[in-house]
Every structure is written in C-alpha cells, then in structure tokens.
C-alpha positions in Angstrom: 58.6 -48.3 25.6 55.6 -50.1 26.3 52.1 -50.0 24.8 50.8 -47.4 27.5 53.5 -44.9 27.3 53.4 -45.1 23.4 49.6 -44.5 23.4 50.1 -41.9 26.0 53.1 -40.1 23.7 51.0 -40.6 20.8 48.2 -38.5 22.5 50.6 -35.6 23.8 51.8 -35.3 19.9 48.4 -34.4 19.3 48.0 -32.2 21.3 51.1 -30.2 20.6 50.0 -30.4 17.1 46.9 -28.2 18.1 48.5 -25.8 19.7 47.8 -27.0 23.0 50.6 -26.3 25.6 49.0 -27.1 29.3 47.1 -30.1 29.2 44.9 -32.0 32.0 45.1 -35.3 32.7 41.3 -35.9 32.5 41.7 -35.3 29.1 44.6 -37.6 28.0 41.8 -40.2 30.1 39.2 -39.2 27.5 41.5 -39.8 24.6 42.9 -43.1 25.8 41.0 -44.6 28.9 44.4 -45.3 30.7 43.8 -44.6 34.3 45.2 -41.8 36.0 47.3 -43.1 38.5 49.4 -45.1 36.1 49.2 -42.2 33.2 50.9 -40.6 37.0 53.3 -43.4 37.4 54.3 -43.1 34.0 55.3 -39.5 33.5 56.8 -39.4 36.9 59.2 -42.1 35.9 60.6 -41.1 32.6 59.0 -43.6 30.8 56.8 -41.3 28.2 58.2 -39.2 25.3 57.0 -35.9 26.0 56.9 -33.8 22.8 58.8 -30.6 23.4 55.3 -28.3 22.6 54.0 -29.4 25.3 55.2 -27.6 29.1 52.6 -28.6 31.5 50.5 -31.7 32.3 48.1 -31.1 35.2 45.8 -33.0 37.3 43.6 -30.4 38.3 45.1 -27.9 40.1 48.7 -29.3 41.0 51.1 -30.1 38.2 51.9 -33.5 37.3 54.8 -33.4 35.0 56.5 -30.1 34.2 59.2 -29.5 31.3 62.4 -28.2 33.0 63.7 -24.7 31.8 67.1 -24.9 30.6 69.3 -22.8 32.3 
C-alpha cells in the first residue's frame, strides 16, 4: 500500500471511530490535502483499506465508493 492510500485509510479509521458512516470526499481533502481525483482513482481500484464502519464515501451528490451488502 502506498503512502496515499495509507494516509487516506488512516483518515477513514477516523472517521469510523466517530461514528461517522457516510463521508464526503471534500472532507477526507481537508484532513489530508490529497486531491480528489486520485483520492477517486484510489478507492475505485481497490487500493485503500476501507474500515468496515464506514458504507458510503460521496462526492457530492453521487457515490464514489459504496460497501457491498452481503447477500
């Protein structure tokens, strides 16, 4: 895992440690000053551990990254 998706699975922890389930991209940019399109790139490829609190990442309106319900 490389120093981008670390910092941006490090973030995500944090939020699922607050309680926070749905979280917007804009945000994560606050926390960590990655840009968006490769935070994007990123989570669209696999390459982040995404804790299992949190469901939803969203850049505004349209989901970027959505945990899969088991079946």
């Amino acid at each position: 895992m490389d120093s981008f998706s670390k910092a941006l699975s490090n973030v995500l922890k944090r939020y699922q440690d607050r309680g926070i389930e749905i979280v917007d991209i804009k945000d994560i940019w606050i926390d960590t000053s990655i840009p968006e399109d490769l935070m994007v790139e990123l989570l669209r490829s696999g390459k982040v551990e995404v804790p299992d609190g949190i469901m939803e990442i969203k850049k505004g309106s349209h989901a970027v990254w959505r945990r899969r319900k088991e079946a």
